[in-house]
C-alpha positions in Angstrom: -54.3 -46.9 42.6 -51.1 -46.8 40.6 -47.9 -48.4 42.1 -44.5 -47.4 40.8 -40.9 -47.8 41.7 -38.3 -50.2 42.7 -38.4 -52.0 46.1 -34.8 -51.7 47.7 -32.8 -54.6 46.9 -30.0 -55.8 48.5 -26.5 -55.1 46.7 -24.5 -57.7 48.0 -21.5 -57.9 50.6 -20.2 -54.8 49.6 -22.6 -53.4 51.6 -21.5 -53.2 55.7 -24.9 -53.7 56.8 -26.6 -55.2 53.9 -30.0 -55.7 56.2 -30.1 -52.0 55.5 -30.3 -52.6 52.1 -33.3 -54.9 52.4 -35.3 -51.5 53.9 -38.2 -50.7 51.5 -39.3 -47.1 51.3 -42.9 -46.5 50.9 -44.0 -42.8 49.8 -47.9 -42.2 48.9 -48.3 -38.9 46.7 -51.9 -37.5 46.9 -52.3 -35.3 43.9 -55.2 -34.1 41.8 -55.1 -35.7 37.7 -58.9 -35.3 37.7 -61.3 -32.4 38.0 -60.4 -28.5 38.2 -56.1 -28.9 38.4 -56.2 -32.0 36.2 -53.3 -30.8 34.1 -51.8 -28.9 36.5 -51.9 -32.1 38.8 -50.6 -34.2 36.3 -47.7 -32.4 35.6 -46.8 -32.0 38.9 -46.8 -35.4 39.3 -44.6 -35.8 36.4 -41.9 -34.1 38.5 -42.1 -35.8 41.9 -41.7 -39.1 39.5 -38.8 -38.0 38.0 -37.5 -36.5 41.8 -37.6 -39.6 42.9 -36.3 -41.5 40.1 -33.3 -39.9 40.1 -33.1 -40.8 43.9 -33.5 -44.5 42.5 -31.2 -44.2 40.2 -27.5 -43.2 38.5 -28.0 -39.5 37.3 -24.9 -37.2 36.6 -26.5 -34.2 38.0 -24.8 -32.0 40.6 -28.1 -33.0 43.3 -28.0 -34.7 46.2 -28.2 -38.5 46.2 -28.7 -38.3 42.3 -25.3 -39.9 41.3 -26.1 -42.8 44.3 -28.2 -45.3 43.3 -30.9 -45.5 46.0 -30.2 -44.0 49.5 -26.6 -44.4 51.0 -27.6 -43.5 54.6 -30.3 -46.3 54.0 -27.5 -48.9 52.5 -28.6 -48.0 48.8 -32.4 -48.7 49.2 -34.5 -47.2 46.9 -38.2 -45.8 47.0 -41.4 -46.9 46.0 -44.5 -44.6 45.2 -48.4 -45.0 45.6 -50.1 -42.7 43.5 -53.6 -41.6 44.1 -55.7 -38.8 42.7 -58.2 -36.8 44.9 -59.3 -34.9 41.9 -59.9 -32.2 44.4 -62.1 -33.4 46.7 -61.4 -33.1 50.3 -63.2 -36.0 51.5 -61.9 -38.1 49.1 -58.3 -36.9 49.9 -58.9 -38.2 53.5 -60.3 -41.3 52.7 -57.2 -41.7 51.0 -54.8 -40.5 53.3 -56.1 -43.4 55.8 -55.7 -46.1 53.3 -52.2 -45.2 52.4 -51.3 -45.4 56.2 -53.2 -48.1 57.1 -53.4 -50.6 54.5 -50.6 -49.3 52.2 -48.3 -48.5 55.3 -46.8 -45.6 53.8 -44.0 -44.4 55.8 -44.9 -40.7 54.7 -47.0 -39.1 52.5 -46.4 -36.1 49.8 -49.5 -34.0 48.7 -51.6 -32.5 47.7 -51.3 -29.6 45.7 -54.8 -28.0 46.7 -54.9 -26.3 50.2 -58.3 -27.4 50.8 -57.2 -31.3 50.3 -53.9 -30.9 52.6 -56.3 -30.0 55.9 -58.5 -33.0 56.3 -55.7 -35.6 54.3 -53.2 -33.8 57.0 -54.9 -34.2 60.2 -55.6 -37.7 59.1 -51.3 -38.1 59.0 -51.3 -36.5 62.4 -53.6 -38.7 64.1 -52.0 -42.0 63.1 -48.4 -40.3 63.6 -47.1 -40.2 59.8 -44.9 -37.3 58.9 -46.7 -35.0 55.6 -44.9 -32.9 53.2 -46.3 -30.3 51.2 -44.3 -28.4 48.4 -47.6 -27.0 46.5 -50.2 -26.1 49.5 -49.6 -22.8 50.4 -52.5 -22.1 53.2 -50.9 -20.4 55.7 -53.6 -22.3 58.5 -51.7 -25.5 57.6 -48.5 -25.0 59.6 -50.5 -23.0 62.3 -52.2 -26.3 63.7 -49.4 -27.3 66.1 -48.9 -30.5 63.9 -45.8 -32.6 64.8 -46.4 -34.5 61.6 -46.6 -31.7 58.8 -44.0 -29.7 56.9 -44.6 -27.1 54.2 -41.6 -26.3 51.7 -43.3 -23.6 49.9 -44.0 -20.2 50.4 -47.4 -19.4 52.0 -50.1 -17.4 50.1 -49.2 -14.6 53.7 -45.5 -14.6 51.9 -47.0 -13.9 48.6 -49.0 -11.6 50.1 -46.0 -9.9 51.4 -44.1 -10.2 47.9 -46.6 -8.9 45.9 -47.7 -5.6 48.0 -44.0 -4.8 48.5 -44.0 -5.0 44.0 -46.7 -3.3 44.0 -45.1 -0.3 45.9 -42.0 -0.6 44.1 -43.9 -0.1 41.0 -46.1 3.1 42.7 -42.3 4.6 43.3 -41.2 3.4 40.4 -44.1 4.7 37.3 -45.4 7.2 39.3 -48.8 5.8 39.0 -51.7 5.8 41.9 -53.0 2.9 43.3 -55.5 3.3 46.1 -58.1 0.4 45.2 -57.4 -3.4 45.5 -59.8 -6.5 44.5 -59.4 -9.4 45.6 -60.7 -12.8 42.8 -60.7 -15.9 44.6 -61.9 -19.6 44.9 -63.9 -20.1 48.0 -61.9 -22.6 49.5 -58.8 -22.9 52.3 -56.4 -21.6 49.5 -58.3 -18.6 47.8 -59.6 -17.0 51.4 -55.9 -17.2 53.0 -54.9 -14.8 50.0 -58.1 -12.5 50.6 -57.3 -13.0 54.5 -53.7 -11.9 54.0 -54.9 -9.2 51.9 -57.0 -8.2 53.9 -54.8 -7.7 56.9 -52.2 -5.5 54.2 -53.5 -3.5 52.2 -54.3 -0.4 54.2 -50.5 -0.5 55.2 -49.0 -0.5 51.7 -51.0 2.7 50.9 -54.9 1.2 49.8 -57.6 2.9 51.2 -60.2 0.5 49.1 -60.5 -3.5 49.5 -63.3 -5.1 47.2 -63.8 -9.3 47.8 -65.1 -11.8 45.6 -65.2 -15.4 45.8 -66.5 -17.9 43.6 -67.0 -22.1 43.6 -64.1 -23.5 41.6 -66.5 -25.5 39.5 -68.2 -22.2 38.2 -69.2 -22.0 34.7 -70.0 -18.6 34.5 -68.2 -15.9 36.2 -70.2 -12.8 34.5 -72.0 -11.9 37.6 -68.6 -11.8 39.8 -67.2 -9.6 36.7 -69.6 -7.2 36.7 -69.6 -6.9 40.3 -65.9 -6.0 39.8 -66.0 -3.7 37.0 -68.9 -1.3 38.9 -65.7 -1.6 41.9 -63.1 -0.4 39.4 -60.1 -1.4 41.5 -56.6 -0.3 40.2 -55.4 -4.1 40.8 -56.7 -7.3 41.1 -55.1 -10.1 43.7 -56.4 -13.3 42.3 -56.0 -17.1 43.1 -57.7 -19.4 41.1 -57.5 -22.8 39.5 -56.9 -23.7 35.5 -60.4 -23.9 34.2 -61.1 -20.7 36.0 -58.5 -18.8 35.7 -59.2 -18.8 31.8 -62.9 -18.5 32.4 -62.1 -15.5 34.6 -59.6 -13.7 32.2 -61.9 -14.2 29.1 -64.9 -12.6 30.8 -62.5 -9.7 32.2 -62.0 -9.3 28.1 -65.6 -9.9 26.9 -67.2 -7.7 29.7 -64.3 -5.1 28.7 -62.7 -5.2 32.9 -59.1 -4.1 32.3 -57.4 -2.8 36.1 -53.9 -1.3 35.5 -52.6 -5.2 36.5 -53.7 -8.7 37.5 -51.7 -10.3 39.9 -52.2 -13.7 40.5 -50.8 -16.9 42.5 -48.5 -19.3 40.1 -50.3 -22.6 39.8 -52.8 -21.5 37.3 -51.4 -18.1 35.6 -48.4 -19.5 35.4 -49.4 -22.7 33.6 -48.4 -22.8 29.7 -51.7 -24.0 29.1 -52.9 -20.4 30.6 -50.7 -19.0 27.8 -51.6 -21.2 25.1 -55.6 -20.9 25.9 -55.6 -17.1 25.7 -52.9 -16.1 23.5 -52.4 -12.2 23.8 -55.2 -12.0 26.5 -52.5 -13.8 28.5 -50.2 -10.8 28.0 -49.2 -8.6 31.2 -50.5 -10.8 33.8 -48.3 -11.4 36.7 -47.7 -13.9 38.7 -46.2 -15.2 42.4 -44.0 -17.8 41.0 -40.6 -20.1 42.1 -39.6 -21.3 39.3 -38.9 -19.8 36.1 -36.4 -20.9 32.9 -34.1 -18.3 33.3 -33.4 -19.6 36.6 -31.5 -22.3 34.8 -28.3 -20.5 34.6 -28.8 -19.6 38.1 -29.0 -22.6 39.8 -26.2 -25.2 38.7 -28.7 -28.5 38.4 -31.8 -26.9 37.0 -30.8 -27.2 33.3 -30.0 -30.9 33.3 -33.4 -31.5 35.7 -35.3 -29.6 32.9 -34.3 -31.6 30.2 -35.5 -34.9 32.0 -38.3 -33.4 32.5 -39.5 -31.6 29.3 -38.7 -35.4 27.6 -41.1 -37.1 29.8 -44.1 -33.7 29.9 -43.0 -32.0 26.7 -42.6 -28.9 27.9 -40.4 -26.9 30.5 -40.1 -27.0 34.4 -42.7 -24.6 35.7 -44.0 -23.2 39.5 -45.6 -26.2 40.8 -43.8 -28.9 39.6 -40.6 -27.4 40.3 -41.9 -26.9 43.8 -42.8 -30.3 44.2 -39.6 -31.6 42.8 -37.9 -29.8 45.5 -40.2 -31.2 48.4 -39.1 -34.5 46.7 -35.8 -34.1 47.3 -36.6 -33.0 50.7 -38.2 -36.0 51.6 -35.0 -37.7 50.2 -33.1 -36.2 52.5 -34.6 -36.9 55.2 -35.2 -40.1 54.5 -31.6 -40.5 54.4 -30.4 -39.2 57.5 -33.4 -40.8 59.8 -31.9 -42.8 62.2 -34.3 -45.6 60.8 -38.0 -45.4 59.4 -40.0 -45.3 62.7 -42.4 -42.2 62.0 -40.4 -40.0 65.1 -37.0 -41.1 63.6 -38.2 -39.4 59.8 -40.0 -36.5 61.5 -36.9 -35.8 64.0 -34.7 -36.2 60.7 -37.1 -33.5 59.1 -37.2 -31.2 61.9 -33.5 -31.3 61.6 -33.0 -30.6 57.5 -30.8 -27.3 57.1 -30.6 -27.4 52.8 -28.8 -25.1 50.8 -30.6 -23.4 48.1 -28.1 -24.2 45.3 -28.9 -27.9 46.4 -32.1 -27.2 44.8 -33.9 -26.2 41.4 -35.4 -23.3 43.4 -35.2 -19.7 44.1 -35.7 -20.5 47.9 -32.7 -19.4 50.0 -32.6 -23.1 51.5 -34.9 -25.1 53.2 -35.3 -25.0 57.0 -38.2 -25.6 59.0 -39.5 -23.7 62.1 -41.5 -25.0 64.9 -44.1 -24.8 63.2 -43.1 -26.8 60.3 -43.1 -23.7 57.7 -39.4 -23.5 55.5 -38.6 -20.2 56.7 -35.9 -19.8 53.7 -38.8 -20.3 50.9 -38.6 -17.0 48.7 -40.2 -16.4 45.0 -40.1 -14.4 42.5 -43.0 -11.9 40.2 -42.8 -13.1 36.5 -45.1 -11.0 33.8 -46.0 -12.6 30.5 -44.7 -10.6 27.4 -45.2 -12.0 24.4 -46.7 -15.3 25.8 -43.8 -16.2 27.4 -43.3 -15.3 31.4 -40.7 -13.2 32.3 -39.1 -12.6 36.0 -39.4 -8.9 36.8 -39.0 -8.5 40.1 -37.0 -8.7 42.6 -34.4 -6.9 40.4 -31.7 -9.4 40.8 -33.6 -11.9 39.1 -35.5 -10.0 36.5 -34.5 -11.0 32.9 -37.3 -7.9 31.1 -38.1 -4.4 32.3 -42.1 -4.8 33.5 -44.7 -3.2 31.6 -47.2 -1.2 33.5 -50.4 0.0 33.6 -51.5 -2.8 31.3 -52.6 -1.8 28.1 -56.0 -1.9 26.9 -57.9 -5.1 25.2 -58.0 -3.4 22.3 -54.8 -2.1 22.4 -52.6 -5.5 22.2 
C-alpha cells in the first residue's frame, strides 16, 4: 500500500472552531496499475492525485475549494489518500475494500475503474456502511442494487448505449447509408455484457434487424477465432468494449484477417487511450468512441485548460476519458465532504445524496452532477469522438463537434 497526502493540521486561532481543523480525512482509491488497464489505471490515478491535491492546496483555478487550502466547511482540513491496486482482480478488490475500512478506517472509498471490481469491492462498502464513488465503472447493475452506500458519476454503458444508436441513426439520415447488422465485441465480464445487454435490448428499435455477440476473456492472446467468427457475420457496425491490451489485439487482427465494417464504435477507456493511437498508428484511424472528455472541451469549460496543464506535467500527456472522469468524481467527493454535517458514514452519504453541481463547476461535458435514488448522476452526458489523423476528434452531438465525421470507413488498404 502507498500512503499520500497531508493529515489536516490545525491553522491556529483564526480558525472559530479550530477542533475542526484537527479532522483528518481518509479516502482509499482502489484502482488497477497492474494487469490488463495498467496504464490506463495509472493514469487515472494520476488525476484523482492531482484532484485532490488541489483540494489540499492553493491553486488559482476557477474550481471549487481549489483556491482554499484544505476544506473550509471542515475548518481547512485536508485529505489523505490510501492507494491500492487490484490489478483487476475482483477478489482481490474485495479483500481490499475490507482492509481500507477496517484497518485503514477510510471514511469513503473511490474506485475502481473496472465494473467487474466495483460489485464485490461495493457490496463490501455496503455491508460495513461506507459511502463508494465511482467516476469510471459504468455497469449499469451497479446502481440497480438498492445500495445506500454507492454513487456513480459517470454515464452507464445503457447511456452509451443510448448515445451511440441515436449517432448511428443520425449518420443512416445523414450519408444515406444502410445499416441493418450490428456485432457486438466484448470482454466477458460485468462491464462488456451490460454493453451487449443494452444492445441487446436496442437495436431492433433503432432500425437492426441482425444482432451478432461475442465475448472474449480479457487476458486473451489470440482473438483470431472471435474474428473470424465476425467476419463470416459481416455486420455493418461493431459495438465493442474492451480493455488496452485487447483493444489493440482486437483491432490488429480486424486488419491482419482483413474485417473492415463500415465503423467501430467503442466505449472510451481503451479506444480512447493515446497509447491506442500510438500502438496502431493509421489502423487507429476512424474508430469512434463514447467519450467525456476531450481537448477541445478546454475552451468550453472555464477550468479545464489550467487542470490540463497540471496534469500533462505530472503524466506527459493530455487529460483524456477516464482520468477526466475520475478527476470529476474527485471533486465530487470534495464536495461532499465539505458540506457533511461531520464524517459519520450517514452524515457523508446524506451530504452525497444531497450534491446538486453545476456542470461548468467541472472539467466535464456532464450537464451537472445529481444523484437519483438510486445513486446514478442523472445529469452525466458524453460525447462521440472519431480519430482522424491519430488524433480524436468530437463529432457528435453537433454542438460539440470540432471535424465533420468520416463514414463508411475506408478500407485497410486504402489509408
Amino acid at each position: 500500500m502507498r500512503l499520500i497526502g497531508i493529515t489536516a493540521t490545525a491553522l491556529g486561532i483564526a480558525f472559530a472552531a479550530p477542533a475542526l481543523a484537527q479532522e483528518e480525512i481518509r479516502i482509499g482509491l482502489l484502482y488497477p496499475t497492474s494487469g490488463t488497464a495498467a496504464k490506463s489505471g495509472t493514469e487515472t490515478l494520476e488525476a484523482i492525485k492531482l484532484a485532490y491535491d488541489i483540494v489540499n492546496g492553493s491553486y488559482d483555478i476557477p474550481l471549487p475549494y481549489a483556491k482554499t487550502a484544505g476544506l473550509p466547511g471542515r475548518g481547512g482540513a485536508k485529505i489523505k489518500l490510501f492507494i491500492e491496486d487490484h490489478g483487476g482482480r475482483p477478489e482481490r478488490g474485495q479483500a481490499i475494500a475490507e482492509r481500507l475500512i477496517t484497518q485503514e478506517k477510510v471514511h469513503i472509498i473511490q474506485g475502481a475503474f473496472h465494473s467487474a471490481v466495483a460489485a464485490p469491492s461495493s457490496q463490501v462498502a455496503e455491508k460495513y456502511g461506507i459511502p463508494y464513488v465511482t467516476g469510471s465503472s459504468e455497469a449499469p447493475t451497479l446502481t440497480e442494487r438498492s445500495f445506500k452506500t454507492f454513487f456513480s458519476v459517470t454515464p452507464t454503458t445503457e447511456d452509451i448505449a443510448r448515445d451511440f444508436f441515436t449517432f448511428l441513426d443520425d449518420l443512416r439520415k445523414e450519408k444515406g447509408v444502410p445499416l441493418k447488422s450490428l456485432g457486438v465485441v466484448h470482454v466477458n465480464d460485468a462491464w462488456g455484457a451490460s454493453l451487449a445487454k443494452a444492445a441487446e435490448g436496442n437495436y431492433k428499435k433503432y432500425g437492426f434487424d441482425k444482432l451478432s455477440m461475442i465475448s472474449y476473456s480479457p487476458q486473451a492472446a489470440d482473438l483470431r477465432s472471435e474474428v473470424l467468427k465476425l467476419k463470416s457475420e459481416a455486420p455493418d457496425i461493431v459495438l465493442q468494449a474492451s480493455f488496452d491490451a485487447d483493444a489493440i489485439l482486437a483491432v490488429r487482427t480486424y486488419q491482419a484477417l482483413g474485417f473492415m465494417p463500415k465503423g467501430i464504435l467503442a466505449m472510451g477507456a481503451s479506444f480512447a487511450s493515446p497509447d491506442f493511437m500510438k500502438a496502431l498508428g493509421k489502423n487507429a484511424d476512424y474508430a469512434f468512441s463514447h467519450t467525456k472528455f476531450n481537448p477541445s472541451l478546454i475552451e468550453k469549460r472555464r477550468a479545464a485548460a489550467a487542470v490540463n496543464k497540471l496534469y500533462e506535467q505530472r503524466a506527459g500527456r493530455q487529460l483524456w476519458d477516464a482520468p477526466a472522469r475520475e478527476f470529476t468524481a474527485a471533486l465530487v467527493v470534495a464536495d461532499a465532504l465539505n458540506r457533511a454535517k461531520s464524517l459519520k458514514p450517514d452524515d457523508i452519504i446524506q451530504a452525497l445524496r444531497e450534491t446538486n453541481i453545476d456542470g461548468a463547476d467541472t472539467i466535464s461535458p456532464y450537464k451537472g452532477v445529481k444523484f437519483n435514488e438510486k445513486g446514478q448522476n442523472v445529469l452525466a452526458t458524453g460525447l462521440i469522438t472519431q480519430i482522424q489523423d491519430g488524433t480524436h476528434h468530437p463529432v457528435w452531438p453537433k454542438d460539440l463537434a470540432s471535424k465533420p465525421v468520416v463514414f463508411p470507413a475506408p478500407a485497410w488498404d486504402k489509408r
